[in-house]
DSSP file (Angstrom, degrees, kcal/mol; ACC not computed):
  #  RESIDUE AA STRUCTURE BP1 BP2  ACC     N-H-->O    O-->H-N    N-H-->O    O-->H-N    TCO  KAPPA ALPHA  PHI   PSI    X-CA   Y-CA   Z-CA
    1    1 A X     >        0   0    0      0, 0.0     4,-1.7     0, 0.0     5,-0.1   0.000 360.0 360.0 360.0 -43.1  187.9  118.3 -135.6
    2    2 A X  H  >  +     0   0    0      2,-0.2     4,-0.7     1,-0.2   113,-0.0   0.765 360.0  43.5 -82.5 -25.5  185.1  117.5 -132.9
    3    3 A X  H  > S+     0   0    0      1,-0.2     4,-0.8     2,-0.1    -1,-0.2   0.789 115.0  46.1 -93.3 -14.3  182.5  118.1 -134.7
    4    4 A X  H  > S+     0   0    0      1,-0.2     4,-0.8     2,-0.2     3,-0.2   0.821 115.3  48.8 -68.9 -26.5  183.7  116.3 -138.0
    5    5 A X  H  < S+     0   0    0     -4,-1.7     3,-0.2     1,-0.2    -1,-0.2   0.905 107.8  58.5 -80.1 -25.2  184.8  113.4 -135.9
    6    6 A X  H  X S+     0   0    0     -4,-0.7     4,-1.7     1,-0.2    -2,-0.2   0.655  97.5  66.0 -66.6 -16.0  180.8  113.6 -134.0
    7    7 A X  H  X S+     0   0    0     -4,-0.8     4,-1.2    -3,-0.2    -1,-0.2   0.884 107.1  29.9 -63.7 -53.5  179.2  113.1 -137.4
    8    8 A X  H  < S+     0   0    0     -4,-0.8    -1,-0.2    -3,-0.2    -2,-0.2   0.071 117.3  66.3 -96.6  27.9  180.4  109.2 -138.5
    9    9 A X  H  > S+     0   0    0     -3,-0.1     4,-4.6     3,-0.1    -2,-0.2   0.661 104.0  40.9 -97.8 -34.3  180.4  108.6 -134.5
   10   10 A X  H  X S+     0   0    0     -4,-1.7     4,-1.9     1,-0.2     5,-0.2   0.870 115.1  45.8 -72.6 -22.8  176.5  109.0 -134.2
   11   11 A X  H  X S+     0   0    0     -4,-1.2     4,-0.6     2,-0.2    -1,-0.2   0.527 107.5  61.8 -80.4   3.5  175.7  107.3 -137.1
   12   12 A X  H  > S+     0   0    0     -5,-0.2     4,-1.5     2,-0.2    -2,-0.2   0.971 113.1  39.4 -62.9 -70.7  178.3  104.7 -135.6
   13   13 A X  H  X S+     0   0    0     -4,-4.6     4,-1.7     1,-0.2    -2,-0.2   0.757 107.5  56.8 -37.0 -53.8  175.8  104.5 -132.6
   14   14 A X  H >X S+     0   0    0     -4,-1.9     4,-1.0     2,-0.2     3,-0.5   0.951 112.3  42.4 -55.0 -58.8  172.7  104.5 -134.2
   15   15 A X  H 3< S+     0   0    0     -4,-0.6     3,-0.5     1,-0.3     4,-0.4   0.836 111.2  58.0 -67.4 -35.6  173.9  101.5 -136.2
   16   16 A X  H >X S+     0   0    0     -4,-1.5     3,-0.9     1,-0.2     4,-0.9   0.830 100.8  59.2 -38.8 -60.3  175.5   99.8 -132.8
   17   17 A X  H <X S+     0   0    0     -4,-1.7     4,-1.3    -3,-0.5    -1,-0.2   0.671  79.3  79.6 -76.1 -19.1  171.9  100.0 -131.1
   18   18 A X  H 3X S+     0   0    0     -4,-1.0     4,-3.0    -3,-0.5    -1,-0.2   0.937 101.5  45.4 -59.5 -34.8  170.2   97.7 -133.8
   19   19 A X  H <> S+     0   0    0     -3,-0.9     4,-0.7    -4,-0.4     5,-0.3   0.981 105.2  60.4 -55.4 -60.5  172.0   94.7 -131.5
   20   20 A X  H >X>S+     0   0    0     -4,-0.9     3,-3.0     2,-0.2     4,-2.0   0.968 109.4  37.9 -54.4 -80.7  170.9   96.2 -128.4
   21   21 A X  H 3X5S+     0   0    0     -4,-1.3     4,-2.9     1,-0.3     5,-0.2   0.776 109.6  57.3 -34.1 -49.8  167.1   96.0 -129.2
   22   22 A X  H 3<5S+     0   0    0     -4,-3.0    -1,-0.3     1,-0.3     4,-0.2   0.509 113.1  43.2 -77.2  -4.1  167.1   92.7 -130.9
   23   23 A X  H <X5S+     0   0    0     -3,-3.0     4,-3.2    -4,-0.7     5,-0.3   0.601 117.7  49.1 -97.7 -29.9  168.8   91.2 -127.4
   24   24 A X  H  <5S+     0   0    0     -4,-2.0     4,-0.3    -5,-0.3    -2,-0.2   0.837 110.9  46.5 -64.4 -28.5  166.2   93.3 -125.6
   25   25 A X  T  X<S+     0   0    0     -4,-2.9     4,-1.1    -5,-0.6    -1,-0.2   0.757 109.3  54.5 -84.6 -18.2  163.7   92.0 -127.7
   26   26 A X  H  > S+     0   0    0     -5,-0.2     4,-0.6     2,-0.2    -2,-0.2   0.847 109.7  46.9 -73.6 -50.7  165.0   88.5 -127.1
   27   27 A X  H  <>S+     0   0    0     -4,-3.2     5,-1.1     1,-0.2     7,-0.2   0.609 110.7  57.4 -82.7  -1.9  164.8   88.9 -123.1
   28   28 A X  H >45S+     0   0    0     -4,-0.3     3,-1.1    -5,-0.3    -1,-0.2   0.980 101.5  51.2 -86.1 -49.2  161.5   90.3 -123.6
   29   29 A X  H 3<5S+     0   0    0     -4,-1.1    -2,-0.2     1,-0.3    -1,-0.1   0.461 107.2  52.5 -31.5 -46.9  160.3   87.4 -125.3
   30   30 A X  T 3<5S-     0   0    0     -4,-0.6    55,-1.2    55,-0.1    -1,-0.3  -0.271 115.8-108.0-108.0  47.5  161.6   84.7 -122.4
   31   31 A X  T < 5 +     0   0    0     -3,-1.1     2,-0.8    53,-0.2    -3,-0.2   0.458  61.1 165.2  67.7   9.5  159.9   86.6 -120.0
   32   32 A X      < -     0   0    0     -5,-1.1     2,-5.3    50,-0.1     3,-0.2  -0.650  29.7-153.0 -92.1  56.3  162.7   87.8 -118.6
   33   33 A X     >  +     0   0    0     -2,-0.8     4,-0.6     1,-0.2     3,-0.4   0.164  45.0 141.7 -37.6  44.1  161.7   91.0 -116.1
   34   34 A X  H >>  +     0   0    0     -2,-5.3     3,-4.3    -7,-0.2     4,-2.1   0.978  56.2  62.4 -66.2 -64.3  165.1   92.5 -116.6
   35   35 A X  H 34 S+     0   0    0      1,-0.4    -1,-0.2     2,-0.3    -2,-0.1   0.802  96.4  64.1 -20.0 -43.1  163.8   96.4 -116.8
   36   36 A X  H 34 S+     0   0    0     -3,-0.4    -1,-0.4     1,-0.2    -2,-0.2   0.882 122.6   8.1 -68.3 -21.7  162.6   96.1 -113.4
   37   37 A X  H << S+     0   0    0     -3,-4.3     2,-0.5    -4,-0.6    -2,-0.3   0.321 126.7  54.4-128.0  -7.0  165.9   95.6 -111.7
   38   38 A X     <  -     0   0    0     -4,-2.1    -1,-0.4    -5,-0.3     3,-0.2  -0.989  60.9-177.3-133.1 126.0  168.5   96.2 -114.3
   39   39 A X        +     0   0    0     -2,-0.5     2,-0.7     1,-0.3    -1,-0.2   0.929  67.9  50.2-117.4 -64.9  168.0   99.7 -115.9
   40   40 A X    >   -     0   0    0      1,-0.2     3,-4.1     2,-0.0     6,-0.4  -0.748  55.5-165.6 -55.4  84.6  170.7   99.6 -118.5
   41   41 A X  T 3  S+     0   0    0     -2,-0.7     9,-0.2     1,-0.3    -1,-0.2   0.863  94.0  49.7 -51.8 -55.3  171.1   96.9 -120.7
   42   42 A X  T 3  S+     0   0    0      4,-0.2    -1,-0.3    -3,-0.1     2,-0.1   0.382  88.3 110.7 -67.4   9.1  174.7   98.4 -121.5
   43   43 A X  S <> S-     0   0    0     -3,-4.1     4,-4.2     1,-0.1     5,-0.3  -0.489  89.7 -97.0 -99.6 178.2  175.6   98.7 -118.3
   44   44 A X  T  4 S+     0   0    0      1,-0.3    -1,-0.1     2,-0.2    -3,-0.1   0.647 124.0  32.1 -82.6 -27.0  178.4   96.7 -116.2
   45   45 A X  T  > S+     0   0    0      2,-0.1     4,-1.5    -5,-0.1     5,-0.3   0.820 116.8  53.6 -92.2 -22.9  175.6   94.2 -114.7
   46   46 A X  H  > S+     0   0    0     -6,-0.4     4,-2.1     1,-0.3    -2,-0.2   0.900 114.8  42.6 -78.2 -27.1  173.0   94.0 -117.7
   47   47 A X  H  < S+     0   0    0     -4,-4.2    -1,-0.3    -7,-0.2     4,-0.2   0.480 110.0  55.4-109.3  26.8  175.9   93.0 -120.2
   48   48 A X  H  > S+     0   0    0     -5,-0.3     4,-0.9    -3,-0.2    -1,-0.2   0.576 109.7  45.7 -93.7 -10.9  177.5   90.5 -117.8
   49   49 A X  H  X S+     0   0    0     -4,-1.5     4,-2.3     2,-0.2     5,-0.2   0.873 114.4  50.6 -74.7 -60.1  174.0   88.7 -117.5
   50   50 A X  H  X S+     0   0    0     -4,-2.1     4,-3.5    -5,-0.3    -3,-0.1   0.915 111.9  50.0 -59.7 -33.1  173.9   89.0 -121.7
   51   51 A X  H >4 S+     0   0    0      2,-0.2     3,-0.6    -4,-0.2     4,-0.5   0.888 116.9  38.5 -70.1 -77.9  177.4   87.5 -121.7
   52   52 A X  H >< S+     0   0    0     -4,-0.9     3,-0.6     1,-0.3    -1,-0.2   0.491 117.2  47.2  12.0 -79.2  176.5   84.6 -119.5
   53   53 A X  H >< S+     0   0    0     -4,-2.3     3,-3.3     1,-0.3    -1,-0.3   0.919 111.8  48.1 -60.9 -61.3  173.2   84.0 -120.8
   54   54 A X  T << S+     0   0    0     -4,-3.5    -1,-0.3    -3,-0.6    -2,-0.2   0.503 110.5  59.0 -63.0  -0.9  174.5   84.1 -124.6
   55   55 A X  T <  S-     0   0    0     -3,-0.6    -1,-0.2    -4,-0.5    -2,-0.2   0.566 134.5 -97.2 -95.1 -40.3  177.4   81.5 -122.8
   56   56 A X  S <  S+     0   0    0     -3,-3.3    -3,-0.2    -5,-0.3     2,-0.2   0.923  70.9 158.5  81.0  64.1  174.3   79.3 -122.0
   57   57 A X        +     0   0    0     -4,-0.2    -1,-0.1    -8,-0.2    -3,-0.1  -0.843   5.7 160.5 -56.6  57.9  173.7   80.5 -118.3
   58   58 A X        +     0   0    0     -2,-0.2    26,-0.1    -6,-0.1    -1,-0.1   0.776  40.0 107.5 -78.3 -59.9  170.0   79.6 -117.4
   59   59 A X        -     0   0    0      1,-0.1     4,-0.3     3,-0.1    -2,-0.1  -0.052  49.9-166.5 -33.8 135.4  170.5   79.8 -113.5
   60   60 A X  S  > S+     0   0    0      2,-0.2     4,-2.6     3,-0.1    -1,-0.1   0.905  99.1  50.2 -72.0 -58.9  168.7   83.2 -112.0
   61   61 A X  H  > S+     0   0    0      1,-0.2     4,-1.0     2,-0.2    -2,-0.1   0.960 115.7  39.5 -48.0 -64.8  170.4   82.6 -108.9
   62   62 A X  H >4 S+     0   0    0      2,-0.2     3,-1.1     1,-0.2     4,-0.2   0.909 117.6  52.1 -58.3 -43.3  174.2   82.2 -111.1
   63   63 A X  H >4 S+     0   0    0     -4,-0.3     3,-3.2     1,-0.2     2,-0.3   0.961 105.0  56.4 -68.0 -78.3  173.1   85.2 -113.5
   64   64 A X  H 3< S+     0   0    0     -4,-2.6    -2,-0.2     1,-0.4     3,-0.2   0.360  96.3  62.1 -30.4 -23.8  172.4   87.3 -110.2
   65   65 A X  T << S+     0   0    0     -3,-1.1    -1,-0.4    -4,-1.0    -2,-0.2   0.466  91.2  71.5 -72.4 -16.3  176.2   86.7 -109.0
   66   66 A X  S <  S+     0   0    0     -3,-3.2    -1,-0.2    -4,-0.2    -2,-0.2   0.540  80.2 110.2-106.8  -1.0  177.1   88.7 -112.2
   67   67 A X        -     0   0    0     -4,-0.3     2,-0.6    -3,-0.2     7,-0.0   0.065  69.6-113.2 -58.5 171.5  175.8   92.1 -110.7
   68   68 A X    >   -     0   0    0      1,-0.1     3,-2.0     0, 0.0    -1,-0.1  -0.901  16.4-130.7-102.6 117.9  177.7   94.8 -109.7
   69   69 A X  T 3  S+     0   0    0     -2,-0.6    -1,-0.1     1,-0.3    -2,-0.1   0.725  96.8  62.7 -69.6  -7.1  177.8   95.7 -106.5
   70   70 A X  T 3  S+     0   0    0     -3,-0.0    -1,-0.3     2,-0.0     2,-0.2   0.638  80.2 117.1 -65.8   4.6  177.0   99.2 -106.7
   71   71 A X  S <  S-     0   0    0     -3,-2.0   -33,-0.0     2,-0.2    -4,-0.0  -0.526  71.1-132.1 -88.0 115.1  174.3   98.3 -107.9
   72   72 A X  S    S+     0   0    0     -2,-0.2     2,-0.2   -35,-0.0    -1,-0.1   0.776  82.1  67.1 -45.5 -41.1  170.7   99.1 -105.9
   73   73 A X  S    S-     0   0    0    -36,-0.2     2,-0.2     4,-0.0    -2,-0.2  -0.547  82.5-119.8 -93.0 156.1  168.9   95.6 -106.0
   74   74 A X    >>  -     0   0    0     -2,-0.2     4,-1.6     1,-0.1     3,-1.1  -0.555  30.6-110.5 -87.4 151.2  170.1   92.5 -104.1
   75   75 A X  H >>>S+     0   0    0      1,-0.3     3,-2.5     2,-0.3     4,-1.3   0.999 115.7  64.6 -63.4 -75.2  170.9   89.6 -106.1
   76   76 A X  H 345S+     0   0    0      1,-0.3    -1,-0.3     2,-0.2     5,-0.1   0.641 101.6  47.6 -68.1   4.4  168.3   87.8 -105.0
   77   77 A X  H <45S+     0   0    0     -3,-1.1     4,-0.4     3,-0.1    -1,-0.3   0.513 112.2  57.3 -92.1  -2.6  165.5   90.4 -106.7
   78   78 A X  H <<5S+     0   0    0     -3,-2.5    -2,-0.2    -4,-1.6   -14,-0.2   0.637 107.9  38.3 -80.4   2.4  167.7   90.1 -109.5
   79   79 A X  T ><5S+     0   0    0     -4,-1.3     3,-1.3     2,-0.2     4,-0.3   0.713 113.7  54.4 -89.4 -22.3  167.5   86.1 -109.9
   80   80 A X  G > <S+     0   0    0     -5,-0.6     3,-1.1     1,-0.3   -47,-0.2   0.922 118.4  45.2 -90.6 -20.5  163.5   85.9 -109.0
   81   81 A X  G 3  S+     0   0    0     -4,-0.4    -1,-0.3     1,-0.2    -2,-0.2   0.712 102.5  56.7 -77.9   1.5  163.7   88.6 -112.1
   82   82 A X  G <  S+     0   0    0     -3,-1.3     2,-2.2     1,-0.2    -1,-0.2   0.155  80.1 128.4-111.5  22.5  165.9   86.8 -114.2
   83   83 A X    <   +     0   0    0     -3,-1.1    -1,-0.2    -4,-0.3    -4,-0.1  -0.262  35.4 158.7 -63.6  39.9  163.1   84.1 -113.9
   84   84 A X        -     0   0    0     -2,-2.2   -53,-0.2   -26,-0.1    -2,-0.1   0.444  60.4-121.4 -73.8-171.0  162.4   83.3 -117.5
   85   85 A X        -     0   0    0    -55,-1.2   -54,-0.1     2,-0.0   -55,-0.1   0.820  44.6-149.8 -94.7 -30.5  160.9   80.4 -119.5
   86   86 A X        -     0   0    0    -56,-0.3   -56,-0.1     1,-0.1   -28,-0.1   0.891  20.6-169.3  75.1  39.5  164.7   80.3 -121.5
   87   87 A X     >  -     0   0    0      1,-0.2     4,-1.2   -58,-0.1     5,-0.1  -0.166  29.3-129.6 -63.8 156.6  163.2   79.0 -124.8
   88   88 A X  H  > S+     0   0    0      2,-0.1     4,-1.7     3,-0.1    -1,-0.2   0.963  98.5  64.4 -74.2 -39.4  165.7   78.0 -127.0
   89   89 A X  H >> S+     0   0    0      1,-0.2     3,-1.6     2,-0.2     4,-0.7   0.928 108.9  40.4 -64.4 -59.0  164.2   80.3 -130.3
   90   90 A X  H >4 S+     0   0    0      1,-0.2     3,-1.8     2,-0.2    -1,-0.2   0.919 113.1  57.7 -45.5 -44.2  164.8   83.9 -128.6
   91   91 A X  H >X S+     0   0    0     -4,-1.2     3,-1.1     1,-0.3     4,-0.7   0.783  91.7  67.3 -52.9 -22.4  168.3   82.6 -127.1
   92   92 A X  H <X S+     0   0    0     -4,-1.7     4,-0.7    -3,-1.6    -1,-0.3   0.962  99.8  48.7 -71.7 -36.2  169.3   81.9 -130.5
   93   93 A X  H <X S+     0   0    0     -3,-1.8     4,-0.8    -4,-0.7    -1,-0.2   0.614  96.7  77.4 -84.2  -3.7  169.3   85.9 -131.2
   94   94 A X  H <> S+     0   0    0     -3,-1.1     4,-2.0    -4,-0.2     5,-0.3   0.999  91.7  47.2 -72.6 -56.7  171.4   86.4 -128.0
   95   95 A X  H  X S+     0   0    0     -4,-0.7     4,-1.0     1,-0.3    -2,-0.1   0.621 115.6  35.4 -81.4 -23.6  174.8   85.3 -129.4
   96   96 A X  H  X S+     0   0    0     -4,-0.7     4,-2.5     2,-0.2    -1,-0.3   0.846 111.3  57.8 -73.8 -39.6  175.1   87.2 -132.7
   97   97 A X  H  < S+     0   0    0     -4,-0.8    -2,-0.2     1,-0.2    -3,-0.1   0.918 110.1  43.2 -75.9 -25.8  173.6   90.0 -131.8
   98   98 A X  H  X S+     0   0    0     -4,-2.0     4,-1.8     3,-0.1     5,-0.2   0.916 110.2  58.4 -60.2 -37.2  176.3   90.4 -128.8
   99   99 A X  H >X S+     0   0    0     -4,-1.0     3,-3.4    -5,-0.3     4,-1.8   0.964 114.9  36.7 -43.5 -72.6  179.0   89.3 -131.5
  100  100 A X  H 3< S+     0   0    0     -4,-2.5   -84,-0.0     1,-0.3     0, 0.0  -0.868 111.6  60.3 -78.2 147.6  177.6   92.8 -133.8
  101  101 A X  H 34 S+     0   0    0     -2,-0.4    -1,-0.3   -85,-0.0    -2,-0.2  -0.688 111.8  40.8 -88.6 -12.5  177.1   94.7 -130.7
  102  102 A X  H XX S+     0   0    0     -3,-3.4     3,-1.0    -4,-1.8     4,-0.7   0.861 115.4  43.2 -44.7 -91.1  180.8   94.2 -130.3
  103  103 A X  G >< S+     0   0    0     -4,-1.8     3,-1.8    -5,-0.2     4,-0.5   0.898 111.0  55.7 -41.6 -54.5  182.2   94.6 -133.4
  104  104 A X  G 34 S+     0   0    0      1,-0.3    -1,-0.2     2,-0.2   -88,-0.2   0.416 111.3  48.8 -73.9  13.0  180.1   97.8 -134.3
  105  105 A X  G <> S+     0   0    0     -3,-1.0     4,-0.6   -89,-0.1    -1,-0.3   0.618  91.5  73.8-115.0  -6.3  181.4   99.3 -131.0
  106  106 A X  H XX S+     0   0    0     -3,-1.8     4,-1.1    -4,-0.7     3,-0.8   0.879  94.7  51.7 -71.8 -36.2  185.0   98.6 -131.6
  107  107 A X  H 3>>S+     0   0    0     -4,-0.5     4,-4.2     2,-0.2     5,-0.6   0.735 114.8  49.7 -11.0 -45.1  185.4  101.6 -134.6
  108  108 A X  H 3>5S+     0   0    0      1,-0.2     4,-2.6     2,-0.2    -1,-0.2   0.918 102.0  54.6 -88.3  -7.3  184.0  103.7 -132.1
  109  109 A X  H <X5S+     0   0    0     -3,-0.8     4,-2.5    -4,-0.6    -2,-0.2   0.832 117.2  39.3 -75.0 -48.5  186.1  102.8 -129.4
  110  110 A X  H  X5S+     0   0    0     -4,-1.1     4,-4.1     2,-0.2     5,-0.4   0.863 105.4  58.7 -76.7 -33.8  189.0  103.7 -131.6
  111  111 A X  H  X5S+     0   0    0     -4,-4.2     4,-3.2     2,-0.2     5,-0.4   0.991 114.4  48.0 -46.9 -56.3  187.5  106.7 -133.1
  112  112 A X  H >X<S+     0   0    0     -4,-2.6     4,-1.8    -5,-0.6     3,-1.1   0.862 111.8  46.1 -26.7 -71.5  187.4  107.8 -128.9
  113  113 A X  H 3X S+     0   0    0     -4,-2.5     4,-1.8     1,-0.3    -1,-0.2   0.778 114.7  45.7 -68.7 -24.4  190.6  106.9 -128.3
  114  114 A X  H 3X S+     0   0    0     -4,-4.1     4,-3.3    -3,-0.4    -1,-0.3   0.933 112.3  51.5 -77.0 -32.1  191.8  108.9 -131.6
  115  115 A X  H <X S+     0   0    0     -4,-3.2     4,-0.9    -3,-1.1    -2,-0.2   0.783 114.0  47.7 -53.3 -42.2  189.6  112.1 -130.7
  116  116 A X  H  X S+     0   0    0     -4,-1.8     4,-2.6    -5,-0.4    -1,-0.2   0.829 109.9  48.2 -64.1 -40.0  191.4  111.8 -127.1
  117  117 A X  H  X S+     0   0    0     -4,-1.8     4,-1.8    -5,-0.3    -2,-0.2   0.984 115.0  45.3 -90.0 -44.9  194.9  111.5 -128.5
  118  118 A X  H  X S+     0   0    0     -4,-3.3     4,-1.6     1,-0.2    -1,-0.2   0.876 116.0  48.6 -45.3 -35.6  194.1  114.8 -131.1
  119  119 A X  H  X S+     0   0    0     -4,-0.9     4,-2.8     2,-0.2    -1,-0.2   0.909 107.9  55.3 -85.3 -42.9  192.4  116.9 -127.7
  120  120 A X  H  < S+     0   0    0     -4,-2.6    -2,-0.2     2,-0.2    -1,-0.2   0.981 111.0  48.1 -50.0 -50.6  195.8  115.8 -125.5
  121  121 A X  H  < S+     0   0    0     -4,-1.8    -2,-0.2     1,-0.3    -1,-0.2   0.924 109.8  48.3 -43.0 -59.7  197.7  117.6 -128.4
  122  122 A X  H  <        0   0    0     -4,-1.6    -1,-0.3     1,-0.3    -2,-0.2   0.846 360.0 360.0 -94.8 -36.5  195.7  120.4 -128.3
  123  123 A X     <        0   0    0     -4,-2.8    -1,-0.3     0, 0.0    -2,-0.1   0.723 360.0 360.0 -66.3 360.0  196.0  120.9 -124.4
């Protein structure tokens, strides 16, 4: 069962990540120094910035509130990094590609949660 289930989860992933670059490629694009202070895109501060921003959230300072506070950097080296030019043509790729970086992670979310409920039987 785990390893039949591991098969259609990685190409699940792989297919998942096409979103993630093209928003990475997006913040790259407005100048956007995210790497330097935000290490994970996926993680709890880098996709509350994406939500924001794809929201139409432009403030550094207001994106910088969205951190987490476990987080190593101070909000205010993440605003003077979230210090982009904010052109409109890259932003246009923030809000679909979060849409499909959504959607292709809800399948896997349930595959988890079915993989969990089979390994509780088993225990």
């Amino acid at each position: 069962m785990w390893r039949a289930s591991q098969r259609p989860r990685a190409s699940l992933l792989e297919d998942a990540g096409r979103p993630l670059q093209r928003m990475g490629t997006a913040l790259e694009q407005l100048h956007v120094k995210r790497p330097a202070v935000v290490s994970a895109l996926t993680g709890l501060t880098g996709m509350r910035i994406l939500r924001a921003s794809a929201q139409g959230e432009r403030d550094p300072h207001a994106l910088a509130r969205f951190r987490d506070h476990r987080g190593t950097e101070s909000a205010e080296t993440i605003a003077r990094a979230l210090q982009g030019t904010w052109q409109p043509e890259p932003l246009c790729a923030l809000p679909p590609s979060l849409a499909l970086y959504d959607s292709d992670h809800k399948p896997i979310r349930d595959g988890d949660r079915g993989i969990e409920a089979h390994l509780q039987g088993m225990a």
